[in-house]
DSSP file (Angstrom, degrees, kcal/mol; ACC not computed):
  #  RESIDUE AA STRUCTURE BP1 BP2  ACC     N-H-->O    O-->H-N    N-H-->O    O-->H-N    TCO  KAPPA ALPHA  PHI   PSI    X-CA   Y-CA   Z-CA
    1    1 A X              0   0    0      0, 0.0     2,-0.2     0, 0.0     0, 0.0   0.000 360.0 360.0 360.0 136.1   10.7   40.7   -9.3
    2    2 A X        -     0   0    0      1,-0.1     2,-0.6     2,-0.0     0, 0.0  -0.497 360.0-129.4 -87.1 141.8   10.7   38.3  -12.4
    3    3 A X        +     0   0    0     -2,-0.2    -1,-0.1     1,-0.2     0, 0.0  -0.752  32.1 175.6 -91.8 122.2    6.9   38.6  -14.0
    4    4 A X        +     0   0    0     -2,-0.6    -1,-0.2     2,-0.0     2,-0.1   0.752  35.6 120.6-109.9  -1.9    5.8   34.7  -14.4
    5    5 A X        -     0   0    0      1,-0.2     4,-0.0     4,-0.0    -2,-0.0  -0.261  59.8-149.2 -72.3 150.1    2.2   35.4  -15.6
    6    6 A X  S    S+     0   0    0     -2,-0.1     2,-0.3    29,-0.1    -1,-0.2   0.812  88.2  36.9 -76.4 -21.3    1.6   33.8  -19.1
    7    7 A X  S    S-     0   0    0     28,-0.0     2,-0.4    26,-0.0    26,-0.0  -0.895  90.0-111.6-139.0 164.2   -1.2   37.2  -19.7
    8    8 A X        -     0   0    0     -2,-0.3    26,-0.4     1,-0.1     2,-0.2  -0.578  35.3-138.3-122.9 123.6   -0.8   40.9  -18.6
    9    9 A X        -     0   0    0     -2,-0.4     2,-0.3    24,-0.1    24,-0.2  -0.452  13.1-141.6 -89.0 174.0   -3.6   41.7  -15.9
   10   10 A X  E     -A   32   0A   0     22,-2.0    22,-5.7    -2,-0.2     2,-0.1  -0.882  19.9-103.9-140.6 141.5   -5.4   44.9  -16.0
   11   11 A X  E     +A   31   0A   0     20,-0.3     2,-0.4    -2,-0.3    20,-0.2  -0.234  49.4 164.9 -37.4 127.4   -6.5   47.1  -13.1
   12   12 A X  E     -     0   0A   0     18,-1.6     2,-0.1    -2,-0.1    16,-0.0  -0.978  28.8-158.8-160.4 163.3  -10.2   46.9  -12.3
   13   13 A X  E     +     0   0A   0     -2,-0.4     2,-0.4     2,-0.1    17,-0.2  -0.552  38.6 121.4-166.9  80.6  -12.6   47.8   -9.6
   14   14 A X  E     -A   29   0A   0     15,-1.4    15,-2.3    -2,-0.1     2,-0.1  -0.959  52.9-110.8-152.0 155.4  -15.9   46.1   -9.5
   15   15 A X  E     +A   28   0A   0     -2,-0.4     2,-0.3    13,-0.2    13,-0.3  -0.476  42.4 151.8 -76.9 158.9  -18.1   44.0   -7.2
   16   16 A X  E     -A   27   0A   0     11,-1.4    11,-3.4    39,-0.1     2,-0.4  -0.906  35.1-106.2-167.8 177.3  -18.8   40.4   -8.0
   17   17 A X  E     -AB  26  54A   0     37,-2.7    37,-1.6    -2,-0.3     2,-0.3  -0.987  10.1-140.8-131.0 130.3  -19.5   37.4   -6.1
   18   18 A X  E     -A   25   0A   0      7,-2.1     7,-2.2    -2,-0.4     2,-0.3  -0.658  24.6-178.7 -59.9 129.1  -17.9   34.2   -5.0
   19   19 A X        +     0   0    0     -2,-0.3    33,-0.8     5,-0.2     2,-0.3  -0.740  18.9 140.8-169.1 151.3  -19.8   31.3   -5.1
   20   20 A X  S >  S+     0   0    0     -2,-0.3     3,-4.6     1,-0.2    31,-0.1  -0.837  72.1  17.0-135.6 138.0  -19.0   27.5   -4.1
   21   21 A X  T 3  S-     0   0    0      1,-0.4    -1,-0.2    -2,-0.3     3,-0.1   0.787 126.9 -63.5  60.0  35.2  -21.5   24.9   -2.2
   22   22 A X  T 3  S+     0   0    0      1,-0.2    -1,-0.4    -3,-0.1     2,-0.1   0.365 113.3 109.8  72.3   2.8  -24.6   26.8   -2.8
   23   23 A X    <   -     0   0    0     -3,-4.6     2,-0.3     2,-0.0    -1,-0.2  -0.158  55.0-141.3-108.5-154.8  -23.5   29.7   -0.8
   24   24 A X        -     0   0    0     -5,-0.2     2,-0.5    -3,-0.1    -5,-0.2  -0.767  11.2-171.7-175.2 102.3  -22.4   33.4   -1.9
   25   25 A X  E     -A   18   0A   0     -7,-2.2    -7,-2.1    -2,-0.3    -9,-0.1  -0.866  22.5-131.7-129.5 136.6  -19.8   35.8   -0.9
   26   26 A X  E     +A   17   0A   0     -2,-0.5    16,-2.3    -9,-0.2    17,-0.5  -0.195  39.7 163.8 -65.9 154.9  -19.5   39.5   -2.1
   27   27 A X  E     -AC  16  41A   0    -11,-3.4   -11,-1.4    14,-0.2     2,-0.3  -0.911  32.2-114.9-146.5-170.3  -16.0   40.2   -3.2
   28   28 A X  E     -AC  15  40A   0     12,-2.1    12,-1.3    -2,-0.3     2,-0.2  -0.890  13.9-138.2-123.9  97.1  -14.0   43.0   -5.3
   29   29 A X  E     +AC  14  39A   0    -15,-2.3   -15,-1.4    -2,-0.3    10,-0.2  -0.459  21.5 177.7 -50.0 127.9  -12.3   42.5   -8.4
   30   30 A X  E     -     0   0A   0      8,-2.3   -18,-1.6     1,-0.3     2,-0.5   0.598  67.8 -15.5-127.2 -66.3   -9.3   44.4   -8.0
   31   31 A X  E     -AC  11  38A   0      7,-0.7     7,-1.0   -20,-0.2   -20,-0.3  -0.965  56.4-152.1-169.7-158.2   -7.9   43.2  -11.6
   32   32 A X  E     +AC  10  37A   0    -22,-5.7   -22,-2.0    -2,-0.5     2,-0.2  -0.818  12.1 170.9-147.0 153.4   -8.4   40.6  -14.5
   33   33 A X  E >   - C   0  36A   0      3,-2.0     3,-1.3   -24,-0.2   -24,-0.1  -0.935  52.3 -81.9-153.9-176.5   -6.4   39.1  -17.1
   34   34 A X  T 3  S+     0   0    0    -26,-0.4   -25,-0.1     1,-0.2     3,-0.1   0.870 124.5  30.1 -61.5 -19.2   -7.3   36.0  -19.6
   35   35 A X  T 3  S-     0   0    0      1,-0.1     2,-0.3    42,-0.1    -1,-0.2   0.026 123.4  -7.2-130.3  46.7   -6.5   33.5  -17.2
   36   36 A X  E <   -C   33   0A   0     -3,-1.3    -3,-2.0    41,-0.2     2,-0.3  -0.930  51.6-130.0 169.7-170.6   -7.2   34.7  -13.7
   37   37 A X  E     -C   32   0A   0     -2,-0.3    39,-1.8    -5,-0.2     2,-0.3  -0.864  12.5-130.6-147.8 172.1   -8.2   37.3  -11.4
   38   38 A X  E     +CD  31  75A   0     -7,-1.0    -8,-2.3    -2,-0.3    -7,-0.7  -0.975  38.9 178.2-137.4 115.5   -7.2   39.1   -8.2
   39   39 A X  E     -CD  29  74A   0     35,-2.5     2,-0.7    -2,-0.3    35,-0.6  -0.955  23.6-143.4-131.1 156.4  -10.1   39.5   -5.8
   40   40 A X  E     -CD  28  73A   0    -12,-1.3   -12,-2.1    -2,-0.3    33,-0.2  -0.848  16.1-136.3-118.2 145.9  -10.8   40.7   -2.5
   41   41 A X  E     -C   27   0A   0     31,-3.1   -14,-0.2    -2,-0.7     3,-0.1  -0.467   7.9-145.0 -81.8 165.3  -13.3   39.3    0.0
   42   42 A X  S    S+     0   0    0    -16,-2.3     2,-0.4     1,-0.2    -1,-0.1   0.688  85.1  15.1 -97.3 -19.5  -15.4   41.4    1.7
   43   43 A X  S    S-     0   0    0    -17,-0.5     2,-0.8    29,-0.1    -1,-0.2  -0.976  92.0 -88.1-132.2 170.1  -15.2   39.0    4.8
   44   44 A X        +     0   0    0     -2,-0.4     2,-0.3    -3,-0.1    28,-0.1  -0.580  54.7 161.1 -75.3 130.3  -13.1   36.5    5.9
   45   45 A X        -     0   0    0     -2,-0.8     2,-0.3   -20,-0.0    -4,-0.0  -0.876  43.1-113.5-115.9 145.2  -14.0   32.8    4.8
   46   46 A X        -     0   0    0     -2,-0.3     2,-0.3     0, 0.0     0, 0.0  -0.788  45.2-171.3 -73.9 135.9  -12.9   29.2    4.2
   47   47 A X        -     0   0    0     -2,-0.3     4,-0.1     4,-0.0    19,-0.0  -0.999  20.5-112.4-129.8 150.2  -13.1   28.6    0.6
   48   48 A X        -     0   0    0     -2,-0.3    18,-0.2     2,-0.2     0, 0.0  -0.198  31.8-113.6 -37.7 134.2  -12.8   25.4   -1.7
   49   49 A X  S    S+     0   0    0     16,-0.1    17,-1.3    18,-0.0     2,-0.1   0.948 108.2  55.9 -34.0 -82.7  -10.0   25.0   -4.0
   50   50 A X  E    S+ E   0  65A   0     15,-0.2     2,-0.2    13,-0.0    -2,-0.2  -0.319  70.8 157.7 -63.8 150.9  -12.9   25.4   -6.8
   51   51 A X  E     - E   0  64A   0     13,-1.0    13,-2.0    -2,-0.1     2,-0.6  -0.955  35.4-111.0-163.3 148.9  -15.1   28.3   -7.0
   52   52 A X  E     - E   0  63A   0    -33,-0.8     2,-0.4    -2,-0.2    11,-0.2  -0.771  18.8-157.5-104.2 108.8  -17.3   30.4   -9.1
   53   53 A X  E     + E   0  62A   0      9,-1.3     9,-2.2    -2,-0.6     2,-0.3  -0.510  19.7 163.2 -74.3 135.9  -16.7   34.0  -10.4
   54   54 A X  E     -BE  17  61A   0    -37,-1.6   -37,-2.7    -2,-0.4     2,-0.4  -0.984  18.2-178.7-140.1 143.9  -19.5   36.0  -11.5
   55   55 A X  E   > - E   0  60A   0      5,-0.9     5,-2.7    -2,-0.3     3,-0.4  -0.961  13.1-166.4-131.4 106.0  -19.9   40.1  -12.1
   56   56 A X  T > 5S+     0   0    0     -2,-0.4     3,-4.1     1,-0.2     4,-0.2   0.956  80.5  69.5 -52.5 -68.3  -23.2   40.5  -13.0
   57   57 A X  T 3 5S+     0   0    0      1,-0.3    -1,-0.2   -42,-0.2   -41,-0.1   0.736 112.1  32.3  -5.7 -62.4  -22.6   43.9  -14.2
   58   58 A X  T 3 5S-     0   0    0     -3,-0.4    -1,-0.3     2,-0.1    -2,-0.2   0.273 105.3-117.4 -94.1   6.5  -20.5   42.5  -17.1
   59   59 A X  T < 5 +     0   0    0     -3,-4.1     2,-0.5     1,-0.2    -3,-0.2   0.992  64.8 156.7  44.7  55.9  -22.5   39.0  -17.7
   60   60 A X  E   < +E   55   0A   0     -5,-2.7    -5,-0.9    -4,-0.2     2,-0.3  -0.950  11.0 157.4-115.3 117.7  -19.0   37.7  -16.7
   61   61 A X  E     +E   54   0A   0     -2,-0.5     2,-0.3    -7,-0.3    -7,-0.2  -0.880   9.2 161.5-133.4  90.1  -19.3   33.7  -15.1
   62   62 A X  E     -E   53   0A   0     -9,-2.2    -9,-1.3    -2,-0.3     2,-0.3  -0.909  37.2-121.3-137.3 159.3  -16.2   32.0  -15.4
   63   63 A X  E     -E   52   0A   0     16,-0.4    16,-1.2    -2,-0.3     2,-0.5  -0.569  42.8-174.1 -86.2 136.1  -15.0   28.3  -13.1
   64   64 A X  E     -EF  51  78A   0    -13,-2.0   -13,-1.0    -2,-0.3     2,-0.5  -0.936  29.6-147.6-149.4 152.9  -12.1   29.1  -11.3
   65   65 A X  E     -E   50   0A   0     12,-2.6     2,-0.6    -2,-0.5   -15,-0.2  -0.890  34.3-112.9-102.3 142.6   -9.2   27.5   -8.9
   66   66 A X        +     0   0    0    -17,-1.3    10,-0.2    -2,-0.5    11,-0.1  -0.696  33.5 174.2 -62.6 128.9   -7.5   29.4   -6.1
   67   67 A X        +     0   0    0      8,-2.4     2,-0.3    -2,-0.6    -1,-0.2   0.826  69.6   5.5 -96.3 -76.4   -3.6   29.9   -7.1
   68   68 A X  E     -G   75   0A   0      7,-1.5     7,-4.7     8,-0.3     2,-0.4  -0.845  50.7-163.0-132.4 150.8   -3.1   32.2   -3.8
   69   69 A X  E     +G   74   0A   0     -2,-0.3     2,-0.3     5,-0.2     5,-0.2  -0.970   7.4 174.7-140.4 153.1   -4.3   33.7   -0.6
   70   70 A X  E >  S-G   73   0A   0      1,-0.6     3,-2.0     3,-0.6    -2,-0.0  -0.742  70.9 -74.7-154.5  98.3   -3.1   36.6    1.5
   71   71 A X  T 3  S+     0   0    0     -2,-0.3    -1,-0.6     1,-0.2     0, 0.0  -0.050 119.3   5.3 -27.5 -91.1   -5.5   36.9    3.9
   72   72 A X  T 3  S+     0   0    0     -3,-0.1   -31,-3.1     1,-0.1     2,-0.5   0.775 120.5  80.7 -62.9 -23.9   -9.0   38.7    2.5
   73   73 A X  E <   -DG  40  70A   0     -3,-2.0    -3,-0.6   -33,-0.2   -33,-0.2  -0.831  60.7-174.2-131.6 150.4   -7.4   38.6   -1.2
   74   74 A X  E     -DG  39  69A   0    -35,-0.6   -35,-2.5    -2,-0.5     2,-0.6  -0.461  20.0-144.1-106.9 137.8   -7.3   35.4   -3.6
   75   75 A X  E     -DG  38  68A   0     -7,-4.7    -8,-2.4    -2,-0.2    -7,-1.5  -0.915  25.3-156.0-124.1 140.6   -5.8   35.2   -6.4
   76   76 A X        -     0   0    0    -39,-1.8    -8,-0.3    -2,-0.6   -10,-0.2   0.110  13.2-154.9 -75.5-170.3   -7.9   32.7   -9.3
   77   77 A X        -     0   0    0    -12,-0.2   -12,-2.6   -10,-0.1   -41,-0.2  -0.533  21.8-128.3-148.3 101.9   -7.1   31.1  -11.8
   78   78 A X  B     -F   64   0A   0    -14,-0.2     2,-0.5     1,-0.1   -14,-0.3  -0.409  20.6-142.0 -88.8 141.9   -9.9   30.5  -14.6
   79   79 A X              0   0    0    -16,-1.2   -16,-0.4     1,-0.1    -1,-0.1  -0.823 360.0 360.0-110.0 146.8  -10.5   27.2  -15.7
   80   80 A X              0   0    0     -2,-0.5    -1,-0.1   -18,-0.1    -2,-0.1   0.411 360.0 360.0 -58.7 360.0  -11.2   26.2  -19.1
């Protein structure tokens, strides 16, 4: 399989939250790079193209698009 991301993701495991349209859904960072993430929901949901990541832990808040989905995990894209 050809690798097509522009940045090297890293392996991670922490909770964080989706959240779109005033609402709020826990999810799991599974792992990170500079420009996106791989998360898993903790249930299933419709979500919005746009969405917001946040892990509180890390004071981490970044705008993001959905790239991909396979059912419960998304993969982001952060936008600038």
């Amino acid at each position: 399989m050809i690798e097509k991301r522009a940045a090297q993701r890293h392996r991670v495991f922490k909770g964080g939250t989706i959240t779109f349209e005033n609402r709020g859904i826990a999810c799991t960072v599974r792992n990170m790079s500079d420009g996106g993430a791989a998360v898993d929901l903790d249930t299933s949901a419709t979500l919005p193209q746009s969405v917001t990541l946040s892990i509180t832990r890390d004071n981490f808040v970044r705008n993001c698009r959905m790239v991909w989905r396979s059912d419960k995990r998304i993969g982001l894209a952060f936008v600038q």
